[in-house]
C-alpha positions in Angstrom: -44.3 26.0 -24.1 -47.8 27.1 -23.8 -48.3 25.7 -20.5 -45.3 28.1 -19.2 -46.6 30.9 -21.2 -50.3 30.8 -19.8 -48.2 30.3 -16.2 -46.6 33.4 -17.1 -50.0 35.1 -17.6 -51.5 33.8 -14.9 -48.5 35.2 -12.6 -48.4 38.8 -14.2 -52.6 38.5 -13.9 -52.2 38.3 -10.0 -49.4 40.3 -9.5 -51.0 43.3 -11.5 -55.0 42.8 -9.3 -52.3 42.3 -5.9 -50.9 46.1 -6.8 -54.0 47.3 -7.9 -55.4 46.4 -4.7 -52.4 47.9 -2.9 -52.9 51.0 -4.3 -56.4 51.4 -3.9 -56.2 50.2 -0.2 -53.6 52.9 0.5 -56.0 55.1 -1.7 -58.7 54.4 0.8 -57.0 54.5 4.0 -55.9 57.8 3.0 -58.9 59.5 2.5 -60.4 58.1 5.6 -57.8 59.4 7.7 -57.9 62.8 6.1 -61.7 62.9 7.0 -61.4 61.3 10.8 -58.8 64.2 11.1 -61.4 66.7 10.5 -64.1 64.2 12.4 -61.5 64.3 15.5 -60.9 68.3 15.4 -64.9 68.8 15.0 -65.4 66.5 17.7 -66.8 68.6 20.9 -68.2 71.4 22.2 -66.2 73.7 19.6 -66.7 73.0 15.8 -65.3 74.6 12.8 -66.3 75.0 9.5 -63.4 73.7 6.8 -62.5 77.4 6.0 -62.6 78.6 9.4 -60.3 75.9 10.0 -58.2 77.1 7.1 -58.4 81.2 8.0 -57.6 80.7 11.8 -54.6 79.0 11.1 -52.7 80.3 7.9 -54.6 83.7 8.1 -56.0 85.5 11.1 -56.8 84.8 14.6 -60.0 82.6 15.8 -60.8 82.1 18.9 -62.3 79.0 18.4 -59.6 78.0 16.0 -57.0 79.2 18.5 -58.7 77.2 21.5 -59.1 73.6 19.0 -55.6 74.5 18.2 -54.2 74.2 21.9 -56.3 71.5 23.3 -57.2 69.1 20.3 -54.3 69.2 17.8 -51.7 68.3 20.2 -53.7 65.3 21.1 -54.8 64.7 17.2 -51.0 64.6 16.5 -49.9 62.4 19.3 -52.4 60.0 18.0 -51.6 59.5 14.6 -47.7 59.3 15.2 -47.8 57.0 18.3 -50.3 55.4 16.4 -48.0 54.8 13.3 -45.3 53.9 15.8 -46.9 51.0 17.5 -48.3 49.2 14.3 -44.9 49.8 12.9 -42.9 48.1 15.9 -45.4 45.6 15.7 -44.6 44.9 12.1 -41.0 44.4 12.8 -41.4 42.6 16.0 -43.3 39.8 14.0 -40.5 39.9 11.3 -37.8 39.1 13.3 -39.7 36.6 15.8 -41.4 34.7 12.8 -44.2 35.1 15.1 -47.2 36.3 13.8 -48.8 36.8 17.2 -46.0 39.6 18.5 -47.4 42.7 19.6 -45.2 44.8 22.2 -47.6 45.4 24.3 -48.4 41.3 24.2 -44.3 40.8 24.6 -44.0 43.4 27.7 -41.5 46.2 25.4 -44.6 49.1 26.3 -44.7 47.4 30.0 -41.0 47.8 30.2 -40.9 50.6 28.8 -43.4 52.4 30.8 -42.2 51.4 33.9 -39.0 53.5 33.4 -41.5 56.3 32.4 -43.3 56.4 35.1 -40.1 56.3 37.0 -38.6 59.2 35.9 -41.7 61.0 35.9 -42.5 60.6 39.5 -39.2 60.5 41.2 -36.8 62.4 38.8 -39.2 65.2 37.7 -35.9 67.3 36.2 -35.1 64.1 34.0 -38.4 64.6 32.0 -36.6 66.1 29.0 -35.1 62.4 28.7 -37.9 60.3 29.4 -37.6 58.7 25.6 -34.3 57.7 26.1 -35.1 56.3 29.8 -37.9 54.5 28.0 -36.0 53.2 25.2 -34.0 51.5 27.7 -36.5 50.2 30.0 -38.0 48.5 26.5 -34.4 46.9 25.6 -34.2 45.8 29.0 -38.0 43.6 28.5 -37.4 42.4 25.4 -33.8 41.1 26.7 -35.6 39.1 29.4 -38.6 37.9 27.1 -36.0 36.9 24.7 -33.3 34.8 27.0 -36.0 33.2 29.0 -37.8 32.6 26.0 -34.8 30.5 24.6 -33.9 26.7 25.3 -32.3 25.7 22.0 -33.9 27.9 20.1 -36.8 30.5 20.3 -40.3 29.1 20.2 -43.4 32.0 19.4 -45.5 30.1 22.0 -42.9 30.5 24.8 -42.4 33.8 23.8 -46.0 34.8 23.8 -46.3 33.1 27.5 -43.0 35.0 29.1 -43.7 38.1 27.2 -46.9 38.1 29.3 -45.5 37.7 32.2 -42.8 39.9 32.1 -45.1 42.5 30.6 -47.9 41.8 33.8 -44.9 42.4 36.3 -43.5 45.6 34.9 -47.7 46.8 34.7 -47.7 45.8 38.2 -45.2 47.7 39.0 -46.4 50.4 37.4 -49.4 50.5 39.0 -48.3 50.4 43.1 -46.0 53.5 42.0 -49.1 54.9 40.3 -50.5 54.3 43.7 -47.9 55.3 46.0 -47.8 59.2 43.7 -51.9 59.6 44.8 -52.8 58.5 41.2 -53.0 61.6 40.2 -54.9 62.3 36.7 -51.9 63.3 35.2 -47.6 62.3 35.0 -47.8 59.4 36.5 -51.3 58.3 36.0 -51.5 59.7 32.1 -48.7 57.2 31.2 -50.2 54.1 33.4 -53.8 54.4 32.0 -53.3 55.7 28.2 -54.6 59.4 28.6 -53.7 61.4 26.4 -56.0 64.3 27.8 -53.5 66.4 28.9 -51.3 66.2 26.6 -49.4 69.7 24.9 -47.5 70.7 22.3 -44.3 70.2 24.6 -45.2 66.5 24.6 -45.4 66.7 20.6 -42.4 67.8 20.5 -40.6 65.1 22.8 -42.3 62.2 20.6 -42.1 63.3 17.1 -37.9 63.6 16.6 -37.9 59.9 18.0 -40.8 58.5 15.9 -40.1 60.3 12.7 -36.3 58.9 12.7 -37.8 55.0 14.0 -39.7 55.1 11.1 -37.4 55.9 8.6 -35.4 53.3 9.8 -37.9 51.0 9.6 -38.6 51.6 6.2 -34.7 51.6 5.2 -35.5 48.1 6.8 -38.1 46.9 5.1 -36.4 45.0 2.2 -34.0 43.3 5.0 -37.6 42.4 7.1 -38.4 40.2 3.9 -35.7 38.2 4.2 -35.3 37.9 8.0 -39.0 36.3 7.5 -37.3 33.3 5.3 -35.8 30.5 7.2 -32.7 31.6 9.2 -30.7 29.0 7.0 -32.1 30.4 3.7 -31.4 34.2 4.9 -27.7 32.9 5.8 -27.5 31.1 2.1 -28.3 34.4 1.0 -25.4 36.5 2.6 -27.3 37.9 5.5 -26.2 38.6 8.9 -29.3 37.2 11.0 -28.2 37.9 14.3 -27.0 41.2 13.5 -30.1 42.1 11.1 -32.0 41.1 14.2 -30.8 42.7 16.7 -30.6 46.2 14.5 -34.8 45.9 13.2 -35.5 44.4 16.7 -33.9 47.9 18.3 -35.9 49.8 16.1 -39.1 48.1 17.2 -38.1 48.8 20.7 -37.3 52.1 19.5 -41.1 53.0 18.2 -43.0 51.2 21.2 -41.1 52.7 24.0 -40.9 56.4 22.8 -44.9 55.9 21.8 -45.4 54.5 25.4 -43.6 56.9 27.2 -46.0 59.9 25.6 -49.2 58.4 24.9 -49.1 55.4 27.0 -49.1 52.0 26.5 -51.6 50.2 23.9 -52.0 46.9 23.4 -53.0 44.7 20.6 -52.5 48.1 18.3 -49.4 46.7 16.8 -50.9 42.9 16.7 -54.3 44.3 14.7 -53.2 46.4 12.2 -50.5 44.0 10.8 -52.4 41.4 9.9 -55.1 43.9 8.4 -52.4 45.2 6.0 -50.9 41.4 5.3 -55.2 41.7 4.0 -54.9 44.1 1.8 -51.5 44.8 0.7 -49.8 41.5 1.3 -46.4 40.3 3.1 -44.0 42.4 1.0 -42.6 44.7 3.6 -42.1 47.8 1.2 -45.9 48.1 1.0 -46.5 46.8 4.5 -44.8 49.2 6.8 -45.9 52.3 4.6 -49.7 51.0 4.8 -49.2 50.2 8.7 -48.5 53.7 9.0 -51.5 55.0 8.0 -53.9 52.0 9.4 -51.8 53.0 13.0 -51.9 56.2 13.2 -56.1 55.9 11.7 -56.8 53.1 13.8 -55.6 54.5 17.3 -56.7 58.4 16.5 -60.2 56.1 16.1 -59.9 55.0 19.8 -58.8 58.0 21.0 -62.0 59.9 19.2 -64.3 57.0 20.3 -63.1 57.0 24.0 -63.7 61.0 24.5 -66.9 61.1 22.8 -68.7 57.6 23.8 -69.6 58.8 27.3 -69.4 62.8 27.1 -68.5 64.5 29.2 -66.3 61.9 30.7 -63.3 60.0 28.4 -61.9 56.1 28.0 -58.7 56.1 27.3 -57.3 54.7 23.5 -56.0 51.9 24.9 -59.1 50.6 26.8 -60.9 51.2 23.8 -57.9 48.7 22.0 -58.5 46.4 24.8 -61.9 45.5 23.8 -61.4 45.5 20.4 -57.8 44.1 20.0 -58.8 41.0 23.1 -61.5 39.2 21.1 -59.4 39.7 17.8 -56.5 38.0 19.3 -58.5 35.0 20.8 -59.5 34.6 17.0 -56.2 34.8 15.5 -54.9 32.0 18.4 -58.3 29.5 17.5 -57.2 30.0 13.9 -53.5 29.2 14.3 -53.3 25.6 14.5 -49.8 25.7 15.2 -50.9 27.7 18.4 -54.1 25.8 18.7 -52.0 22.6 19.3 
């Protein structure tokens, strides 16, 4: 009996330090995205004080308010919430794979996905409207390939990793000759090829944020069924669950967030690969804290890259997702040298 009571203690001990770390990492990452916010919006040759800020918004006109408010925010916003997307998809995508290394950029989703962009954007300019939706599809129709070619009695992460990247180098192929053929213009075409977010209005705003907003709602309606669909298929099955239905609904979802993401912002990779397994960190594998914290670490972490990337080499930009190139490469080599079962 004392053995099982001091087991008992032991268990509540860890539980209780696992939640208080929780909290105070979502404490944290808070904060710091409340001041990169301000960071990013300061960021240039126009700076505001906190009140001015406050005053040429809610209260009377500021021209320099007024200017930060056309050409930063737009950006600021489309940064956190593609941001929050991709980490999101990434989080699901890993869920239903069992694969610890899926990232949709890695898998080719943002390469499908942005290939029917930049399809619609430079041949059926009047379509623009419904670039999401053509983008939504074009990321279905990758992760259908990666997933049927990745499957000889059963699906194997390695062999999805490998025909992810392929299908993913095709599609960016592709999407570079038509990037080519349009005169590579620095924006349409060009904006969704390379990442830049330059351009980008309040129009584009409001194109992403319907799609986002309602992907990750889903995703956290999810987010009790992404714990089990992490068990062994048999054990989920044992315990009344659809799998193949459960998979196919989160996996839509995570198409969902990376395509609408890449069709506005462009695509990122290693974004949703990083910030996963930063939250795992700090908040654990329960999903109920892990999508809600990869939120926040997304939409931080890429509003980062994109702050970095205009301000490294003033007056000239790198895009966000160069910027998560060179950070998210190195990090996956690590992950891959860790992994023995990759390793072998």
């Amino acid at each position: 009996m004392k053995k099982l009571e001091e087991s008992h203690r032991m268990d509540m001990s860890r539980k209780k330090k696992k939640t208080a770390r929780a909290t105070f990492s979502f404490l944290i990452m808070g904060v710091l995205l409340i001041i990169l916010i301000f960071a990013a919006v300061n960021m240039g040759s126009l700076r505001v004080s906190p009140s001015e800020l406050f005053r040429g918004l809610f209260i009377e006109r500021i021209e320099n308010v007024a200017a930060i408010y056309d050409l930063r925010f737009p950006r600021i916003v489309i940064s956190l919430f593609a941001g929050a997307a991709v980490a999101v998809s990434g989080v699901l995508f890993q869920a239903v794979l069992k694969n610890p290394l899926a990232d949709p950029g890695i898998i080719g989703i943002s390469g499908g996905a942005g290939f029917t962009a930049v399809l619609i954007t430079a041949f059926l300019p009047s379509l623009f409207f419904f670039t999401p939706l053509f983008a939504f599809a074009g990321g279905v129709l990758a992760f259908f390939l990666v997933y049927s070619l990745s499957w000889k009695g059963g699906l194997s992460p390695l062999r999805i990793i490998l025909t992810g990247v392929a299908v993913s180098t095709v599609f960016t192929g592709l999407s570079d000759a038509l990037n080519s053929m349009t005169g590579g213009s620095s924006t349409g075409v060009a904006s969704i090829v390379e990442g830049n977010i330059t351009q980008k209005t309040w129009e584009d705003v409001q194109t992403l944020l319907p799609y986002v907003i309602g992907g990750l709602i889903l995703a956290i309606l999810f987010s009790g069924m992404c714990n089990l669909m992490s068990l062994e298929d048999k054990t989920a099955r044992g315990l009344g669950v659809n799998v193949n239905l459960m998979r196919i609904l989160i996996s839509l979802v995570a198409v969902l967030l990376a395509s609408i993401s890449t069709a506005v912002a462009g695509a990122v990779s290693f974004l949703g690969l990083l910030v996963p397994h930063i939250g795992r960190l700090l908040v654990g594998s329960d999903h109920r804290a892990l999508i809600p914290f990869s939120m926040l670490a997304g939409a931080f972490t890429f509003l980062l890259a994109d702050t970095i990337g205009r301000t490294i080499a003033a007056p000239y930009e790198v895009s966000a997702s160069v910027i998560m190139s060179v950070i998210g490469g190195p990090f996956f080599i690590i992950l891959l040298r860790r992994s023995k079962k990759y390793a072998a």
